[in-house]
MIVEXFI-883349 format. One record per residue (C-alpha): x, y, z; residue in three letters. Coordinates in steps of 0.5 Angstrom, whole numbers, plus 500, padded with zeros to 3 digits. Each point is the difference from the previous one (the first is absolute). Layout:
N
+-----+-----+-----+------+
!   X !   Y !   Z ! code !
+-----+-----+-----+------+
!   X !   Y !   Z !  ALA !
...
+-----+-----+-----+------+
END
This chain:
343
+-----+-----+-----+------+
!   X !   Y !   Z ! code !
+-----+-----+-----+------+
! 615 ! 839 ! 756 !  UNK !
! 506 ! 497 ! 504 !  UNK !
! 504 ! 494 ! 497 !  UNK !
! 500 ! 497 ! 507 !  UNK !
! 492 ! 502 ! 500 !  UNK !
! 499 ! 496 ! 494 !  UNK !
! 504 ! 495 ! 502 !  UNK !
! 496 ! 500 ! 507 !  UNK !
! 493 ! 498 ! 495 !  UNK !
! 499 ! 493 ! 500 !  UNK !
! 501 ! 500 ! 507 !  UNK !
! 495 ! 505 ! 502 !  UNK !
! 494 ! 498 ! 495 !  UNK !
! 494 ! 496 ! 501 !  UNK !
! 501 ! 493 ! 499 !  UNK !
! 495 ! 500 ! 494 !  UNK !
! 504 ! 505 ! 496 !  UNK !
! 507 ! 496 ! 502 !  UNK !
! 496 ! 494 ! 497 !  UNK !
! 499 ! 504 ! 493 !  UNK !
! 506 ! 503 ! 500 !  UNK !
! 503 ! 493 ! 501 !  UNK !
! 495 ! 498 ! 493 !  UNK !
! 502 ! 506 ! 496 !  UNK !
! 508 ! 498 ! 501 !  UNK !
! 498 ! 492 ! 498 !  UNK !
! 496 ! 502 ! 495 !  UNK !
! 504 ! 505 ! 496 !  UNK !
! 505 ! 494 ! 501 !  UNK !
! 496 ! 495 ! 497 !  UNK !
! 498 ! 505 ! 495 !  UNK !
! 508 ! 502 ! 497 !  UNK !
! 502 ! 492 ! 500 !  UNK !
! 494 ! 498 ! 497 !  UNK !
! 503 ! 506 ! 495 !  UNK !
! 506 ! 498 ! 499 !  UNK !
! 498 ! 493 ! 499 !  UNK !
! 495 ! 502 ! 495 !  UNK !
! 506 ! 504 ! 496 !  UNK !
! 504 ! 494 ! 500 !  UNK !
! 495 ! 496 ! 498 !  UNK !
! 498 ! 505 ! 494 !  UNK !
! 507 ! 500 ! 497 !  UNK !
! 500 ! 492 ! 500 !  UNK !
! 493 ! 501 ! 496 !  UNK !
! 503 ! 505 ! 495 !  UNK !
! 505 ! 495 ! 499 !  UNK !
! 496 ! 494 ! 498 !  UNK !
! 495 ! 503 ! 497 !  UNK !
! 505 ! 503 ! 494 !  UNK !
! 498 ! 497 ! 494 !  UNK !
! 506 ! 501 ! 495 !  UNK !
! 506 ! 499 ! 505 !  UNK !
! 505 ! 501 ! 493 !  UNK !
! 497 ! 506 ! 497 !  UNK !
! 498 ! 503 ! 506 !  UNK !
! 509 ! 501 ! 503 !  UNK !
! 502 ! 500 ! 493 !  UNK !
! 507 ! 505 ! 500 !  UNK !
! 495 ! 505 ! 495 !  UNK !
! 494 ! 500 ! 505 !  UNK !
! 498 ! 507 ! 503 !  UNK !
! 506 ! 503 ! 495 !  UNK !
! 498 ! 506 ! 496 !  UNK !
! 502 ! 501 ! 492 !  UNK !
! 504 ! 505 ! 503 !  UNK !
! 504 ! 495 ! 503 !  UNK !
! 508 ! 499 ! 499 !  UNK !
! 502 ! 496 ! 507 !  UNK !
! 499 ! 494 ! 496 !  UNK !
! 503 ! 502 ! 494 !  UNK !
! 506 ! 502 ! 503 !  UNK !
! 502 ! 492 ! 503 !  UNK !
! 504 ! 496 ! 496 !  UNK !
! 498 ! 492 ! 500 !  UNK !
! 505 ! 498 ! 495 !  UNK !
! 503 ! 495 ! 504 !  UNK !
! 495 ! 498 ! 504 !  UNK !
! 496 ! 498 ! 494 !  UNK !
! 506 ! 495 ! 497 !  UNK !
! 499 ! 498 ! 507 !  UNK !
! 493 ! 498 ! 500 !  UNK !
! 501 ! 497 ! 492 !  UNK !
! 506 ! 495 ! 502 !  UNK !
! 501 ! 498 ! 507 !  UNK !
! 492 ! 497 ! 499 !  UNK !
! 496 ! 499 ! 508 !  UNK !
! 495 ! 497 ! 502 !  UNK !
! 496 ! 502 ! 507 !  UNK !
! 497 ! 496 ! 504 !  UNK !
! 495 ! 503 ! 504 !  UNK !
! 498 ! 495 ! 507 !  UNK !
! 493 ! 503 ! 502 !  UNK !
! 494 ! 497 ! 503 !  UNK !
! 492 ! 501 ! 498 !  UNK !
! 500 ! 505 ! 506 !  UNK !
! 506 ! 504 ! 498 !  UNK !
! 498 ! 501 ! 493 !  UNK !
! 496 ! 506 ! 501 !  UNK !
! 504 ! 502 ! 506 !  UNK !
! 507 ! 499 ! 497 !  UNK !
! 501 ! 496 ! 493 !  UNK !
! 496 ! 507 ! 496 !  UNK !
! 506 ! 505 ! 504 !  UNK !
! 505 ! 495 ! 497 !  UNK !
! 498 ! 500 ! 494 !  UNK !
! 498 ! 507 ! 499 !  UNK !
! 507 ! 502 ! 501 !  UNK !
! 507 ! 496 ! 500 !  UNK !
! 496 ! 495 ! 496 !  UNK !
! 500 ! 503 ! 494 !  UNK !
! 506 ! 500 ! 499 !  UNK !
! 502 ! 493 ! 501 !  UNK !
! 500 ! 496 ! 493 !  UNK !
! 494 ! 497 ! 503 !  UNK !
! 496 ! 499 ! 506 !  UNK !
! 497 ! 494 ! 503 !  UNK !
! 496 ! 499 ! 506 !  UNK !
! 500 ! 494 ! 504 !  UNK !
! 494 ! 498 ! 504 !  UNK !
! 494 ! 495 ! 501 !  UNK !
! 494 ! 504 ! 496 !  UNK !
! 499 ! 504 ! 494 !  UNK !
! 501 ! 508 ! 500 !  UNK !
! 498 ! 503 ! 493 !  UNK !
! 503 ! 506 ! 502 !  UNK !
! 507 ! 497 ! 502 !  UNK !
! 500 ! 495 ! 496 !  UNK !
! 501 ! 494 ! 504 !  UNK !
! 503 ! 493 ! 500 !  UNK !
! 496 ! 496 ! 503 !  UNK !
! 504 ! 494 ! 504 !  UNK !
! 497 ! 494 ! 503 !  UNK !
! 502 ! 502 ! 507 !  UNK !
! 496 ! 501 ! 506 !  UNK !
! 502 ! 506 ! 502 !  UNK !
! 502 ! 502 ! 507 !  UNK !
! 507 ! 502 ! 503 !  UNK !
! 502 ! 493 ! 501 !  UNK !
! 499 ! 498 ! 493 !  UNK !
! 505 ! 507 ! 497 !  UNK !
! 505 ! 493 ! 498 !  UNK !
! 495 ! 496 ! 497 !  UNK !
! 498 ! 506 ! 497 !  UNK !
! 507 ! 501 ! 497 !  UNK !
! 502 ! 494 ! 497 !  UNK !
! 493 ! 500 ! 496 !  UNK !
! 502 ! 507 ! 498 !  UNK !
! 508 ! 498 ! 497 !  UNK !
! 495 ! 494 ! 497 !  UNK !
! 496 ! 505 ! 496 !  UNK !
! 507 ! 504 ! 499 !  UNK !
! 503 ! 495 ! 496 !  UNK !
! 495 ! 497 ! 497 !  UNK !
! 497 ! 506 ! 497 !  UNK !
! 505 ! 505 ! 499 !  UNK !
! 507 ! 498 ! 501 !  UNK !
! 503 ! 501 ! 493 !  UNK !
! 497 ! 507 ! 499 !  UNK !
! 504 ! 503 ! 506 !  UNK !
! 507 ! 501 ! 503 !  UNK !
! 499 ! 501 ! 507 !  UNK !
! 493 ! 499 ! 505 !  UNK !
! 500 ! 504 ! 506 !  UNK !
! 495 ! 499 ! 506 !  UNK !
! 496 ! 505 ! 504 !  UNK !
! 495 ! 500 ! 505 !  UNK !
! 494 ! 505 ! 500 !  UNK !
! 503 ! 505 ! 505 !  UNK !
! 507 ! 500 ! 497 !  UNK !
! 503 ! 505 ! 494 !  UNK !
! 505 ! 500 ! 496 !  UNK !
! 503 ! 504 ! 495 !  UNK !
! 501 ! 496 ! 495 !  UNK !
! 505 ! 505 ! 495 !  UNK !
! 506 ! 499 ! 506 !  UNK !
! 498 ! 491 ! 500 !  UNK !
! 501 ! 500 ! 492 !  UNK !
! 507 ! 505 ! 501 !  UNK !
! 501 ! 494 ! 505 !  UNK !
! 499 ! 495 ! 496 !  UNK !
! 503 ! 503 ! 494 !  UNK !
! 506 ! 497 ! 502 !  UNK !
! 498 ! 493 ! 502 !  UNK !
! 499 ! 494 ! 496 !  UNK !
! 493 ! 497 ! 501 !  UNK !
! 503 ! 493 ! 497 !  UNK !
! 503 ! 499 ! 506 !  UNK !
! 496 ! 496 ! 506 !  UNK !
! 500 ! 506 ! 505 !  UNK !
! 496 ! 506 ! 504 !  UNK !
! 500 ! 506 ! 503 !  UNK !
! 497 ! 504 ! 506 !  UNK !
! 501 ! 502 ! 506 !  UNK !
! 504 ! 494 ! 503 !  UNK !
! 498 ! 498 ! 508 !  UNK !
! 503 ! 496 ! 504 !  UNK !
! 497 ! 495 ! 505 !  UNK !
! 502 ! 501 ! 508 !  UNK !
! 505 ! 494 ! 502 !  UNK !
! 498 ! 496 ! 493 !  UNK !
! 505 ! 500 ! 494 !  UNK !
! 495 ! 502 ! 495 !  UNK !
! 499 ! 506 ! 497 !  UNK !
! 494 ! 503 ! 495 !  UNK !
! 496 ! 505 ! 497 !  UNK !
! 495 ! 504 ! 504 !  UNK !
! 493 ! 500 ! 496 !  UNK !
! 498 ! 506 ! 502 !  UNK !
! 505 ! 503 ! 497 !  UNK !
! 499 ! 496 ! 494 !  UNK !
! 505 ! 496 ! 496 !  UNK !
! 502 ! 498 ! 492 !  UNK !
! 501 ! 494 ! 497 !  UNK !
! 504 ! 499 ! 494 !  UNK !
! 496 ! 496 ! 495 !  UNK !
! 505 ! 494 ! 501 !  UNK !
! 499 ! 501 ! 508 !  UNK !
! 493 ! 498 ! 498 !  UNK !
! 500 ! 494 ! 495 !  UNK !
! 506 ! 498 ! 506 !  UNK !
! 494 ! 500 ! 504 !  UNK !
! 494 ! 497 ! 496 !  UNK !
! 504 ! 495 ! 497 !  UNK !
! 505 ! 498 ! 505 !  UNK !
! 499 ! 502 ! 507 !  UNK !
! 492 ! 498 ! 500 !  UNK !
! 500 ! 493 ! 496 !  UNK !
! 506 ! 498 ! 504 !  UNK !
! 495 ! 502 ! 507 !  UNK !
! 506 ! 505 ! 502 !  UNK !
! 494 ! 505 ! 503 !  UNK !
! 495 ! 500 ! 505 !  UNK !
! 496 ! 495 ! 498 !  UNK !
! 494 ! 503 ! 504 !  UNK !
! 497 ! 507 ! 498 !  UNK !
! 501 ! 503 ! 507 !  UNK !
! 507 ! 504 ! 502 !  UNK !
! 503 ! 506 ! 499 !  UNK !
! 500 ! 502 ! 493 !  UNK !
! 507 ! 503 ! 499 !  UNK !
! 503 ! 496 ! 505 !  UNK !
! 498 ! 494 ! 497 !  UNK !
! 501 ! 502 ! 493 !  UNK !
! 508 ! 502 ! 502 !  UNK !
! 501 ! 492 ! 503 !  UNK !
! 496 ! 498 ! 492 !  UNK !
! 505 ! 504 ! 497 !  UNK !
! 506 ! 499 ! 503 !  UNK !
! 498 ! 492 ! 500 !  UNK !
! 501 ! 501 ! 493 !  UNK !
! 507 ! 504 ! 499 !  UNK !
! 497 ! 507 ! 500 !  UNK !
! 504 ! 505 ! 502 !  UNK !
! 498 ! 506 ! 504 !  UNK !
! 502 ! 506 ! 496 !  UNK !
! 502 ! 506 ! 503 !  UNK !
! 497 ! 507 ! 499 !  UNK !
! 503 ! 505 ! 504 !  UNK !
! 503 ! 507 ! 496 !  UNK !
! 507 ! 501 ! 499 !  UNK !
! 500 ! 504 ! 507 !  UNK !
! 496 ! 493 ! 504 !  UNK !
! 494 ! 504 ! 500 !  UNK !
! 494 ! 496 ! 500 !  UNK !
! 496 ! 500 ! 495 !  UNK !
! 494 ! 495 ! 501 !  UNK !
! 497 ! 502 ! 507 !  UNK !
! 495 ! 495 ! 504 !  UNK !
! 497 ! 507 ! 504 !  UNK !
! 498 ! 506 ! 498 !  UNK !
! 505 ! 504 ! 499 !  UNK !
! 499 ! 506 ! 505 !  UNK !
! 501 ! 495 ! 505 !  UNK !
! 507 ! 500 ! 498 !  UNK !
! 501 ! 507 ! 499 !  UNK !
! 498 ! 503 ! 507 !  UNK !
! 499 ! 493 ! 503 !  UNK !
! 496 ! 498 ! 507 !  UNK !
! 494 ! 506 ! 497 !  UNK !
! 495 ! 494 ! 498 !  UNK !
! 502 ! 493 ! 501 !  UNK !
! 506 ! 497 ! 504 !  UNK !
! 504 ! 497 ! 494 !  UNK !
! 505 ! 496 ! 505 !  UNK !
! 497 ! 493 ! 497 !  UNK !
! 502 ! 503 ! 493 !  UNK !
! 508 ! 502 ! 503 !  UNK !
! 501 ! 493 ! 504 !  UNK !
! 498 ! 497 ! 493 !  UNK !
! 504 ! 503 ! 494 !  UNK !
! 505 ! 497 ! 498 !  UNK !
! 504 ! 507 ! 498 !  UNK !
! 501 ! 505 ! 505 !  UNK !
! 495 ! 505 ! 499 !  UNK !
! 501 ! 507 ! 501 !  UNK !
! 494 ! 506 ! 502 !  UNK !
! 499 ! 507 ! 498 !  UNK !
! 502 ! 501 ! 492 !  UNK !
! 505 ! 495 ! 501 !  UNK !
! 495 ! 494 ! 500 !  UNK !
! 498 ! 499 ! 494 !  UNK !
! 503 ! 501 ! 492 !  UNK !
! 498 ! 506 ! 495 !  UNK !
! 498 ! 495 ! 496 !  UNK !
! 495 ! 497 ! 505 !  UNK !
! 496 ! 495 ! 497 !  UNK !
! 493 ! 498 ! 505 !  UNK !
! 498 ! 502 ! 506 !  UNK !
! 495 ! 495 ! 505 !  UNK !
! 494 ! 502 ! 504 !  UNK !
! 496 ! 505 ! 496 !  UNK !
! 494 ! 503 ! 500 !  UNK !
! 496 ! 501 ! 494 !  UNK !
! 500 ! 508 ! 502 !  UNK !
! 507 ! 500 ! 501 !  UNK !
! 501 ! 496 ! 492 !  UNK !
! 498 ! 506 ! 497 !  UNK !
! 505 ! 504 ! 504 !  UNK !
! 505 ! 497 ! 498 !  UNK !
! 499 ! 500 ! 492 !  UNK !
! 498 ! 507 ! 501 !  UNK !
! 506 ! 502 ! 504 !  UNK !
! 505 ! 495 ! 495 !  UNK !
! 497 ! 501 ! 494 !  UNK !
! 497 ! 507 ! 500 !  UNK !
! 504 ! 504 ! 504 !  UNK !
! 507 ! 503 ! 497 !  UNK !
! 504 ! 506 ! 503 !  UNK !
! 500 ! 505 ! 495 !  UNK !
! 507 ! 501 ! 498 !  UNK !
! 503 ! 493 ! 502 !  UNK !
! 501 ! 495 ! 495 !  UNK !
! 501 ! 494 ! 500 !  UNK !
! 505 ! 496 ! 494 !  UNK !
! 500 ! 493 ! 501 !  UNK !
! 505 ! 495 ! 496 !  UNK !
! 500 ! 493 ! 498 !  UNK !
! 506 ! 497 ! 501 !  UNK !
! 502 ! 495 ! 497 !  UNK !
! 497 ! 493 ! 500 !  UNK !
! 504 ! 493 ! 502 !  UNK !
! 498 ! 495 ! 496 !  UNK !
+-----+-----+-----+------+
END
């Protein structure tokens, strides 16, 4: 048959057979997006009902005991790292995204911080979690916050160095934030991140999405200084990381500069392949407006030795650990050195 008889069909059939083709056409449509969605949702189900999130990604896992990749990776320096420059994660969540984000964070670029802790408003056995007075909503993340720092200092402040701040959605190699730390004093009052500006304000922060890190001496500074002396927001609503920078400030912290020797970025307050091959996802022109460094796109965005990157799905956490933690090219090796250090 001609292709100008085929197309000449629907012109020329019964109006019953032309009410049956139109049916068939929606319903093969309904059909393959109800799939599609299905599929989503079935991946999203295989997430949250993992039970062992640690032991499942562990670098052994699905490794044969022919296995030599592993054995060939030299962590020496990363190992001194873990044991000297002593980290503490806080982890922003909410009971909605325990099963949906908190679990893919913990399961992988969580492990390797000294310790892990998440911040929320209910209790997840499988986190587990710091449950804080809080109503928990959007409006309240500075509330939430200053509860947070609270229950950092009071708890823990003695046993750790630096304590760095992470949203659910965001991931971070936490070997390149301990070579950047390494270098840095954490009994001076100050913090790092990816430095924003406010449009037509004289006041810059650090992005939360981001993530920021605060010496333990920026935390007492905050606790003891900045909250008693009524230097913050008093009430619980307002942006929390531009909240927290004018808290900080108030109290003479200082905001440290974590750009590479080449003035790459290292702390990225969107998913990184939006810098690499901007306008593919999202308009990232609110990002460029704000940055207080000029930001360059392509392999010049961001530093080798990037540290976090914002707006990560869980299927895309373990991309990234497959991908940085699992692939080498054979043959190419890398030999780090620590210079030294300035004390």
């Amino acid at each position: 048959m001609s292709m100008s008889r085929i197309l000449l069909i629907p012109f020329v059939c019964k109006p019953s057979v032309q009410i049956f083709l139109a049916g068939l056409i929606v319903g093969l449509t309904l059909g393959l997006l109800i799939l599609f969605i299905k599929t989503d949702n079935s991946r999203s189900n295989y997430f949250k009902n993992m039970q062992d999130y640690n032991s499942y990604f562990s670098v052994g896992r699905g490794h044969s005991e022919a296995d030599t990749h592993h054995a060939m990776i030299n962590t020496t320096l990363a190992d001194e790292l873990f044991s000297k420059v002593k980290v503490l994660c806080w982890i922003m969540t909410s009971p909605s995204n325990h099963l949906q984000r908190a679990v893919h964070v913990k399961a992988t670029w969580g492990k390797r911080c000294n310790k892990i802790i998440f911040m929320s408003s209910a209790e997840e056995p499988l986190l587990p979690t710091v449950v804080l007075p809080v109503t928990e909503n959007r409006e309240n993340l500075w509330g939430k916050a200053k509860e947070a720092l609270k229950y950092l200092y009071r708890n823990y402040y003695h046993e750790y160095d630096w304590f760095f701040k992470a949203d659910d959605d965001t991931y971070a190699v936490m070997e390149n934030l301990r070579y950047l730390l390494y270098y840095k004093n954490s009994s001076q009052p100050v913090y790092y991140g990816c430095k924003l500006k406010v449009p037509d304000h004289n006041f810059n922060y650090m992005s939360g999405g981001a993530g920021y890190v605060l010496s333990k001496a920026a935390l007492q500074k905050f606790v003891i200084e900045a909250l008693p002396d009524m230097l913050c927001r008093q009430q619980n609503n307002g942006l929390e990381d531009v909240e927290i920078g004018k808290c900080l400030q108030a109290v003479g912290v200082n905001l440290g500069n974590s750009l590479d020797n080449e003035y790459r970025h290292r702390f990225t307050p969107v998913f990184v392949n939006e810098m690499l091959v901007p306008g593919v996802l999202n308009d990232v022109d609110w990002y460029m407006k704000m940055m207080y460094n000029p930001n360059k796109f392509g392999l010049q965005c961001c530093s080798d030795n990037l540290i976090t990157t914002h707006y990560v799905k869980p299927h895309q956490m373990y991309l990234l650990e497959y991908l940085i933690y699992h692939v080498t090219p054979f043959g190419r090796a890398y030999n780090p050195t620590l210079p030294q250090r300035f004390t």
